[in-house]
VMD Tcl script that builds the backbone (N, CA, C; Angstrom):
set m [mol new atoms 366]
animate dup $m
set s [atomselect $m all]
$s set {name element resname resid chain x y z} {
  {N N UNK 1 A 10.115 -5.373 23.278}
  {CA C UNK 1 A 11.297 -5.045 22.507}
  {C C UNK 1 A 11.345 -5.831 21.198}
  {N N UNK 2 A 10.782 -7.332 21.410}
  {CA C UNK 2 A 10.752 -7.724 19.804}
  {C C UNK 2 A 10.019 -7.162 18.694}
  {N N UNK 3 A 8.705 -6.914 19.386}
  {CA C UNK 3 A 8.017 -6.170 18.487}
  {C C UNK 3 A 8.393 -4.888 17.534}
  {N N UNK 4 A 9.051 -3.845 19.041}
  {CA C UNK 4 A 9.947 -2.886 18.278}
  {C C UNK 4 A 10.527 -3.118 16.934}
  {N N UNK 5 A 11.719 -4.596 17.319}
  {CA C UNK 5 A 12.839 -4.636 16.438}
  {C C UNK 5 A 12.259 -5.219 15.072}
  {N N UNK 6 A 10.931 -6.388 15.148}
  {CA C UNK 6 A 10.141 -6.677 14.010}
  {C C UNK 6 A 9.680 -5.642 13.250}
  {N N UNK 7 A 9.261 -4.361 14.266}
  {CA C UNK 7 A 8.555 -3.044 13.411}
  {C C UNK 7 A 9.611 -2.530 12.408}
  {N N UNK 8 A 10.622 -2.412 13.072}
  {CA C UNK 8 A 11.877 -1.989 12.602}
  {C C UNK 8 A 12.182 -2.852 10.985}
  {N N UNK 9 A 12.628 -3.944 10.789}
  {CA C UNK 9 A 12.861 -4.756 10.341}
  {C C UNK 9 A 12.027 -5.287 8.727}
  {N N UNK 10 A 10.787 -5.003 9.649}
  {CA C UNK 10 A 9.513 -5.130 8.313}
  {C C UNK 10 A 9.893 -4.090 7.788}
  {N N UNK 11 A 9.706 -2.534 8.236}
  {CA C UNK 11 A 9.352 -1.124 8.069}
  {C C UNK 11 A 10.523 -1.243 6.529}
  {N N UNK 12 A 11.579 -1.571 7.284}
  {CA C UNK 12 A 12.911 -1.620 6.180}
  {C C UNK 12 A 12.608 -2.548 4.964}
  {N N UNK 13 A 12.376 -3.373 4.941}
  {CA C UNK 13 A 11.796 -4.441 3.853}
  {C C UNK 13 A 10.564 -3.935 2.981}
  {N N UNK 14 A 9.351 -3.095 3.849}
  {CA C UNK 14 A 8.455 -2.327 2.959}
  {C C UNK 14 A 9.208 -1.388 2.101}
  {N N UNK 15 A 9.776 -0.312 2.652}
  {CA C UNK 15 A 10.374 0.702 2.253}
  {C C UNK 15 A 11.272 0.302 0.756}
  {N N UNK 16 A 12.246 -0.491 1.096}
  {CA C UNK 16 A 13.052 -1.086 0.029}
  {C C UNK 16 A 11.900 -1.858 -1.158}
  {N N UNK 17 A 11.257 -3.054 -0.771}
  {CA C UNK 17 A 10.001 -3.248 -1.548}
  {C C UNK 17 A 9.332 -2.002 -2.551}
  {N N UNK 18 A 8.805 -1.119 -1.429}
  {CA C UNK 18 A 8.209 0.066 -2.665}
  {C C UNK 18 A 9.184 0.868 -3.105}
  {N N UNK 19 A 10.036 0.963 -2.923}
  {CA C UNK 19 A 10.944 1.555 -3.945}
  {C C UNK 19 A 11.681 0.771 -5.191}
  {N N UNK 20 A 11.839 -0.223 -4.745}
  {CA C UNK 20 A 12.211 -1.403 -5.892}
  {C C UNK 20 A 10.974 -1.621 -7.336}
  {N N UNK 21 A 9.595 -1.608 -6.487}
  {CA C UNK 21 A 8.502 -1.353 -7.470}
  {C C UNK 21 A 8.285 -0.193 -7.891}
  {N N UNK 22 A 8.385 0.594 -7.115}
  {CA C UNK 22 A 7.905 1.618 -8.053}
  {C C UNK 22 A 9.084 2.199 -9.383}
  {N N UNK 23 A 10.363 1.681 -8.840}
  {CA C UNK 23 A 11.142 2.111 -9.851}
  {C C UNK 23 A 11.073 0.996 -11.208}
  {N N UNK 24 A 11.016 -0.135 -10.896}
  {CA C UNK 24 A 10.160 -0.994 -12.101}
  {C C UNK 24 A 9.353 -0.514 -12.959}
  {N N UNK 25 A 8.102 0.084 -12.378}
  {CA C UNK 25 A 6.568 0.482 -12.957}
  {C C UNK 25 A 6.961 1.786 -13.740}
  {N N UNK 26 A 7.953 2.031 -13.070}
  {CA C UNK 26 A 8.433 3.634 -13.774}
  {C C UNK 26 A 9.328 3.139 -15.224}
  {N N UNK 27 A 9.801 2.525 -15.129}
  {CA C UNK 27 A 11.069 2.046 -16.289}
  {C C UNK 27 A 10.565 1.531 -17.065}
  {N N UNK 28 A 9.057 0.094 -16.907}
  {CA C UNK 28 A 8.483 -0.122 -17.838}
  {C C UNK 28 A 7.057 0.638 -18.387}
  {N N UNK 29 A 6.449 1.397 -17.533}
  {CA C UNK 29 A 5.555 2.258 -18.220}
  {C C UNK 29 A 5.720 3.667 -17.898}
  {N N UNK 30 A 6.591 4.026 -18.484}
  {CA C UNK 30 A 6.734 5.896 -17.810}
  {C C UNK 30 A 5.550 7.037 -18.149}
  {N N UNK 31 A 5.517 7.661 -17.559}
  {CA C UNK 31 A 4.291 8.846 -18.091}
  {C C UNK 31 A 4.397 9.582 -16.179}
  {N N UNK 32 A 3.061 10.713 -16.761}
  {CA C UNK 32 A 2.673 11.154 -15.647}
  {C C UNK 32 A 2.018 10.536 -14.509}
  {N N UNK 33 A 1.210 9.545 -15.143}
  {CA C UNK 33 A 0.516 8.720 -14.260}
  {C C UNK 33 A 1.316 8.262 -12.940}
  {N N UNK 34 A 0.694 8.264 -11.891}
  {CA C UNK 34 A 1.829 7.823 -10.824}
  {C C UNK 34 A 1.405 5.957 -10.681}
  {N N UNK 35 A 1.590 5.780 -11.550}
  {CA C UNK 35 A 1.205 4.009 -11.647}
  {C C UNK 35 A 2.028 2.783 -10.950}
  {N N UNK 36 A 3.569 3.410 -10.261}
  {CA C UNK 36 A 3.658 2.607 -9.154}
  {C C UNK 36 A 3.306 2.876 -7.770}
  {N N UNK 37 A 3.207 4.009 -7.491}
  {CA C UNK 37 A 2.360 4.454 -6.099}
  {C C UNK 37 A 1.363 3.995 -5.731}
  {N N UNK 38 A 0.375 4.044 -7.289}
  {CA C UNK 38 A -0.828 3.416 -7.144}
  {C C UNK 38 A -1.210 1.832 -7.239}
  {N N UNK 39 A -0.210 0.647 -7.962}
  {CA C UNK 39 A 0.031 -0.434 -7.684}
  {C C UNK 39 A 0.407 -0.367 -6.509}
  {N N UNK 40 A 0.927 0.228 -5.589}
  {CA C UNK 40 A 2.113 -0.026 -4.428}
  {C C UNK 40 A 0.935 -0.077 -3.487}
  {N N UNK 41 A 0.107 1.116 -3.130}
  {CA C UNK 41 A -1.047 1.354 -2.504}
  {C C UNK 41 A -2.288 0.343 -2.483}
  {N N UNK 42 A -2.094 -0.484 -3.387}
  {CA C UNK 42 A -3.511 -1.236 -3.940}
  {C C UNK 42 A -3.035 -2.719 -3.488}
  {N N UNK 43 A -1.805 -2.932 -3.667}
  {CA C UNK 43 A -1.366 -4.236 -3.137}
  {C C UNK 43 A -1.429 -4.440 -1.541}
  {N N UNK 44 A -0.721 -3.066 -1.109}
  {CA C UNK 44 A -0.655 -2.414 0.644}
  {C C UNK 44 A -2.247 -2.979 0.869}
  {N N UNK 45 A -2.670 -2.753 0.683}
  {CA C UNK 45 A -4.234 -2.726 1.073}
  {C C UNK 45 A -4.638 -4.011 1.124}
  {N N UNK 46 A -4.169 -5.034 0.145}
  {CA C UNK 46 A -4.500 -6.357 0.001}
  {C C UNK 46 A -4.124 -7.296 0.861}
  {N N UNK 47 A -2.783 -6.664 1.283}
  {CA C UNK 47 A -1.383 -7.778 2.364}
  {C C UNK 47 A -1.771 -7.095 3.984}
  {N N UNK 48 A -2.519 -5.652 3.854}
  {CA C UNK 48 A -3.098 -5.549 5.555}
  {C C UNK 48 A -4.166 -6.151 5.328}
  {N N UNK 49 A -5.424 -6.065 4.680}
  {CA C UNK 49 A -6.575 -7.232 4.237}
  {C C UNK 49 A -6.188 -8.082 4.828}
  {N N UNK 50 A -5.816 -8.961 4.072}
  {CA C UNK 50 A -5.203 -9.815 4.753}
  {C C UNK 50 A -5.152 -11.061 6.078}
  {N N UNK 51 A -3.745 -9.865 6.567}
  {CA C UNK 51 A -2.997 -10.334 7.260}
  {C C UNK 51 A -4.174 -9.798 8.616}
  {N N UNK 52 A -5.292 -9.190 8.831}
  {CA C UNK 52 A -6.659 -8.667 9.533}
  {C C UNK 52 A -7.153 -10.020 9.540}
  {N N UNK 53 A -7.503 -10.238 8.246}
  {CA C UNK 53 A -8.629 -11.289 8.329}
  {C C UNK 53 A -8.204 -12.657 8.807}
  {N N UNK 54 A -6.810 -12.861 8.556}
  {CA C UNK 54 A -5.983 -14.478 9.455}
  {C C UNK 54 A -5.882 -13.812 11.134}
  {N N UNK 55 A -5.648 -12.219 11.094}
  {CA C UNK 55 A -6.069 -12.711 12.768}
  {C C UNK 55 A -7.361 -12.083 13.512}
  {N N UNK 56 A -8.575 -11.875 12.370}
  {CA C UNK 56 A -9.132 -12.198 13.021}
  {C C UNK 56 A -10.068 -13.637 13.002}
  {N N UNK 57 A -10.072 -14.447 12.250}
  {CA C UNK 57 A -10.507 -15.806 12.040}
  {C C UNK 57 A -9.743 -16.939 12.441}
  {N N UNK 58 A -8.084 -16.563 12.364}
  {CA C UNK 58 A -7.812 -17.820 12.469}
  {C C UNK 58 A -6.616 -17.482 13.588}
  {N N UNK 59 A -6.651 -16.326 14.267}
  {CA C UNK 59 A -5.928 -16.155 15.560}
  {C C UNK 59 A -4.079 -15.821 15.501}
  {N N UNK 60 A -4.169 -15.435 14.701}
  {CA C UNK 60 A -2.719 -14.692 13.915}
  {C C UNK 60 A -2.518 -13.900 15.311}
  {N N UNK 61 A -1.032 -14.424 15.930}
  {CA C UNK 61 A -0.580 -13.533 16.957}
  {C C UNK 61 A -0.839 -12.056 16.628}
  {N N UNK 62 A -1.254 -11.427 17.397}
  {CA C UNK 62 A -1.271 -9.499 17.163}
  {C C UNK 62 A 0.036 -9.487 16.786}
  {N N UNK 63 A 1.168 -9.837 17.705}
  {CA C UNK 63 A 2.276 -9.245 17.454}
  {C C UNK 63 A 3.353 -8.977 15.723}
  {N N UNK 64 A 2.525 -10.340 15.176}
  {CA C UNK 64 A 2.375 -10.147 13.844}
  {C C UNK 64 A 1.861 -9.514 13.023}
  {N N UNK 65 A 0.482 -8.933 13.405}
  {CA C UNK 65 A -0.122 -7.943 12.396}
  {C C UNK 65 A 0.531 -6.792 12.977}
  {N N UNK 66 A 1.022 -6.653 14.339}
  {CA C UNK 66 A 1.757 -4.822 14.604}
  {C C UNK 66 A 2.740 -5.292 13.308}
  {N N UNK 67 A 3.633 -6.111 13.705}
  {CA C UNK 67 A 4.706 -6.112 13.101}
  {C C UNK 67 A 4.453 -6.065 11.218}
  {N N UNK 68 A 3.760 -6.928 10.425}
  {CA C UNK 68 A 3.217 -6.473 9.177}
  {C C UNK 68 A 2.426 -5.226 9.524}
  {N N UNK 69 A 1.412 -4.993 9.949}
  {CA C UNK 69 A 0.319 -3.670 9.450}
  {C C UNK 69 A 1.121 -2.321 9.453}
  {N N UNK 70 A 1.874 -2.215 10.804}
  {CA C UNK 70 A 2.584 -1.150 10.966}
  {C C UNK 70 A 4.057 -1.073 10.412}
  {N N UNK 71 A 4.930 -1.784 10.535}
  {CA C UNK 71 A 5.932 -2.271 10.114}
  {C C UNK 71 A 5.901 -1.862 8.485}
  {N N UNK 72 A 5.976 -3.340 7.937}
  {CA C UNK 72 A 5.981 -3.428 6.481}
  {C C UNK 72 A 4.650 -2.854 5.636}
  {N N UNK 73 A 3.505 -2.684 5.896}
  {CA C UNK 73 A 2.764 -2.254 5.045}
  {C C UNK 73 A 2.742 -0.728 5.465}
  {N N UNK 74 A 2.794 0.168 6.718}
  {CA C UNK 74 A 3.320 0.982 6.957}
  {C C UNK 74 A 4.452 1.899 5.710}
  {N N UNK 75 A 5.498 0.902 5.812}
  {CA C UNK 75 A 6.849 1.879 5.053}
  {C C UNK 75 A 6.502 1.484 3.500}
  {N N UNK 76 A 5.773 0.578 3.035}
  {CA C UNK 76 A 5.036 -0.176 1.976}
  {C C UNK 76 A 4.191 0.853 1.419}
  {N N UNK 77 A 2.941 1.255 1.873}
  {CA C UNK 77 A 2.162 2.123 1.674}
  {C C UNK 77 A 1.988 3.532 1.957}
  {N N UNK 78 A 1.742 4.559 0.864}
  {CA C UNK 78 A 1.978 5.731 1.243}
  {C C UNK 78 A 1.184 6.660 1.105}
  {N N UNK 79 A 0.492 7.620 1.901}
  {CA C UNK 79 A -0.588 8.083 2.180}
  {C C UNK 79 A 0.343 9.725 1.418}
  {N N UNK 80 A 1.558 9.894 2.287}
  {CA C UNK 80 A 2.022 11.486 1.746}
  {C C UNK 80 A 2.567 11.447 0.338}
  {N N UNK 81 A 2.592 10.364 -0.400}
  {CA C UNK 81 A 3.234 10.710 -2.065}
  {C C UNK 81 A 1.798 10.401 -2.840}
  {N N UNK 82 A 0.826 9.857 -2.515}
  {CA C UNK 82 A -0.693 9.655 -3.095}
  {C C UNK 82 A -0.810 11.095 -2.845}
  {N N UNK 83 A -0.550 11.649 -1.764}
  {CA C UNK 83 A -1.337 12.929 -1.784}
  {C C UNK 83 A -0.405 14.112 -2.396}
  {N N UNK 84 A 0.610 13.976 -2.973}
  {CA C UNK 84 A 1.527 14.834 -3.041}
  {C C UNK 84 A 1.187 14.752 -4.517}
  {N N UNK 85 A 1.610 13.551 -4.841}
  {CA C UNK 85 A 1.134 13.394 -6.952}
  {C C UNK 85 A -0.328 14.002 -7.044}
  {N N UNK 86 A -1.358 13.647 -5.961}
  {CA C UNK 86 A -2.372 14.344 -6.797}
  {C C UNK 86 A -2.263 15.689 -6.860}
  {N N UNK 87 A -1.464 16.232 -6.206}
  {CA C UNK 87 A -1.897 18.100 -6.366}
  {C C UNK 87 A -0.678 18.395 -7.237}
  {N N UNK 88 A 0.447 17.580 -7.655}
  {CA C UNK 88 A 1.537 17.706 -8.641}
  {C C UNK 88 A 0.694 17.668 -10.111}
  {N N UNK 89 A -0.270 16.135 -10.174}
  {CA C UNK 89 A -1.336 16.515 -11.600}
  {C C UNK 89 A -2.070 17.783 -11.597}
  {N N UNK 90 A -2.673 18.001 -10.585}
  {CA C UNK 90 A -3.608 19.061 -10.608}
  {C C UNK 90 A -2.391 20.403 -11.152}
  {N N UNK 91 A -1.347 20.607 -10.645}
  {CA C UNK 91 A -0.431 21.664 -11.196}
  {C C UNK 91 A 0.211 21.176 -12.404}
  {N N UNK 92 A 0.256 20.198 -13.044}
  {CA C UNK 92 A 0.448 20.274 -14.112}
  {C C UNK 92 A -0.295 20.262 -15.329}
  {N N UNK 93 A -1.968 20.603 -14.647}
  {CA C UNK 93 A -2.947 20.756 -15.645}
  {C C UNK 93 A -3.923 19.271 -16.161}
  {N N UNK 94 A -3.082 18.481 -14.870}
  {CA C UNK 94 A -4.152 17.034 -15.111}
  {C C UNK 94 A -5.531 16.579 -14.154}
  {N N UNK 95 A -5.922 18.250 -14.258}
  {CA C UNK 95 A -6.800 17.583 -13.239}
  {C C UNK 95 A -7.669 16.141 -13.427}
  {N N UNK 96 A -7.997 15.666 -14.548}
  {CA C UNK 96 A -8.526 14.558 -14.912}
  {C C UNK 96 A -8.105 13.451 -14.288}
  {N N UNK 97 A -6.326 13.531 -14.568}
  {CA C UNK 97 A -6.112 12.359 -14.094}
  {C C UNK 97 A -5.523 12.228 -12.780}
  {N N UNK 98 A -5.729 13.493 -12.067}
  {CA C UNK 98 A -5.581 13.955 -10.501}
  {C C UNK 98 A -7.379 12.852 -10.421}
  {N N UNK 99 A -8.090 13.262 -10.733}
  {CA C UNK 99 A -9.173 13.031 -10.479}
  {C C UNK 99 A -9.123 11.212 -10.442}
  {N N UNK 100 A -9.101 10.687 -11.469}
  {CA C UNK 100 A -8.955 9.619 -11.857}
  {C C UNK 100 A -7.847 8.500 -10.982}
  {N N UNK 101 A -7.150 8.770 -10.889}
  {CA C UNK 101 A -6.252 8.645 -9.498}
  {C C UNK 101 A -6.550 8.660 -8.149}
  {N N UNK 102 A -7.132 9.789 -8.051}
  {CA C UNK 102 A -7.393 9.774 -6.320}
  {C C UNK 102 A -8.603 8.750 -5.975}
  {N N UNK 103 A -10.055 8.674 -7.532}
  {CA C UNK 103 A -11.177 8.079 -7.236}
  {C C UNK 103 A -10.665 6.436 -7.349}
  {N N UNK 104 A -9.975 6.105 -8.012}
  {CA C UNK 104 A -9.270 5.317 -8.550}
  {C C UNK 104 A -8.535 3.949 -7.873}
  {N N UNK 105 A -8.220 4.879 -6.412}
  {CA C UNK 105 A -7.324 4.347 -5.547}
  {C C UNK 105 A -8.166 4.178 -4.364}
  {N N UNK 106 A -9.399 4.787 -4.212}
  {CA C UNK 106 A -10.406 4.306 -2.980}
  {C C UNK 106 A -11.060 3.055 -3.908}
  {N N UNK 107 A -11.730 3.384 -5.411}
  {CA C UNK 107 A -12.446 2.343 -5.814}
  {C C UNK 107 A -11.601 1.340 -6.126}
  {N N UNK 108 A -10.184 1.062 -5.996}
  {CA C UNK 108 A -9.641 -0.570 -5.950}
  {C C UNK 108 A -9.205 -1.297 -4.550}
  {N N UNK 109 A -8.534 -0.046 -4.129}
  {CA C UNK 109 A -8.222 -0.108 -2.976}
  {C C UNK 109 A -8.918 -0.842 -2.068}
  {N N UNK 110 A -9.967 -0.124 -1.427}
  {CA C UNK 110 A -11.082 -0.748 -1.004}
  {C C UNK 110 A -11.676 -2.209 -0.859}
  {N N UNK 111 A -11.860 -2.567 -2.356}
  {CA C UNK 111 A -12.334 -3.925 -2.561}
  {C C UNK 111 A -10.737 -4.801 -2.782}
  {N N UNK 112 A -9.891 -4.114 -2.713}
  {CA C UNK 112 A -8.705 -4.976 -2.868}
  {C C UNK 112 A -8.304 -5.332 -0.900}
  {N N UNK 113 A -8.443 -4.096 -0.073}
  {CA C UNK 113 A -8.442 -4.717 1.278}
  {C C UNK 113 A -9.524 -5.625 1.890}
  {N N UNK 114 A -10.773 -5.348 0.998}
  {CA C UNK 114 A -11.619 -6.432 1.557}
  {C C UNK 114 A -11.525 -7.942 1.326}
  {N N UNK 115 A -11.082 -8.007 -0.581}
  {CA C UNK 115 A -10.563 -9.334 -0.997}
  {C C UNK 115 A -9.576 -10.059 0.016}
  {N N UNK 116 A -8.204 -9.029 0.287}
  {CA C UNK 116 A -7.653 -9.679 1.054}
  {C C UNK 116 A -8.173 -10.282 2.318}
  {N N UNK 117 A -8.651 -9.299 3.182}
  {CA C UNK 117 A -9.743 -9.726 4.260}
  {C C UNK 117 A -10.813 -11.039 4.052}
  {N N UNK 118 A -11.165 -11.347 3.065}
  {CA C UNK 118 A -11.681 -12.670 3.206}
  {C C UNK 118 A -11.419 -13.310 2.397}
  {N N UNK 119 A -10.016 -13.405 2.026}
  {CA C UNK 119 A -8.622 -14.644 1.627}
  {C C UNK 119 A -8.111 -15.139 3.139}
  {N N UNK 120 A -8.201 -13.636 4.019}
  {CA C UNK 120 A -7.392 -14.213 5.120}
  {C C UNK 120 A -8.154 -15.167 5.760}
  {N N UNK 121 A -9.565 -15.186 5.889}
  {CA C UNK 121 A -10.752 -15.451 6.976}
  {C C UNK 121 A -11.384 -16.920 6.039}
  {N N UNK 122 A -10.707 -17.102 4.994}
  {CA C UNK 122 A -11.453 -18.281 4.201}
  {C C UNK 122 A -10.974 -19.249 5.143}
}
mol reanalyze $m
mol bondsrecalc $m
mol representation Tube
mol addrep $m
């Protein structure tokens, strides 16, 4: 049941978090680009990194990574508005930067969950 209420708890704190940023990223650089989704996504990746690599090196209760991985980086990170903006560029004639975006967000992403992953494990 704690776990539940931690899932709960984080989930709410991600959620509020990426919406707080992304409405930032929007106010100070506006355009089509979806450039807080894609900060939002790239950081997500860094804080489950992470919070993986402290348990698996240095024995981070599980109940903590349910509670961050699923929880807060969960309501934090978003798989259905990454995928929703790219086919919104593609209909508004960007396929470029549909393109640029989607490649964009595996090639930081990626090395941004691994960085985290051995920040956590240093």
């Amino acid at each position: 049941m704690i776990t539940l209420l931690g899932v709960g708890a984080a989930a709410a704190l991600g959620a509020v978090a990426r919406y707080v940023l992304d409405q930032y990223v929007r106010y100070r650089k506006p355009g089509a680009f979806p450039r807080g989704t894609w900060l939002i996504n790239i950081t997500g990746s860094f804080v489950l990194g992470l919070f993986v690599g402290l348990w698996t090196r240095h024995g981070l209760p599980e109940q903590v990574l349910t509670i961050v991985g699923a929880g807060f980086c969960g309501a934090y990170t978003t798989f259905s508005t990454f995928s929703y903006e790219l086919v919104r560029l593609c209909e508004q004639g960007g396929v470029g930067k549909s393109l640029l975006y989607g490649a964009s967000s595996l090639a930081v992403g990626l090395p941004a969950a691994a960085a985290g992953f051995a920040a956590g494990t240093f």
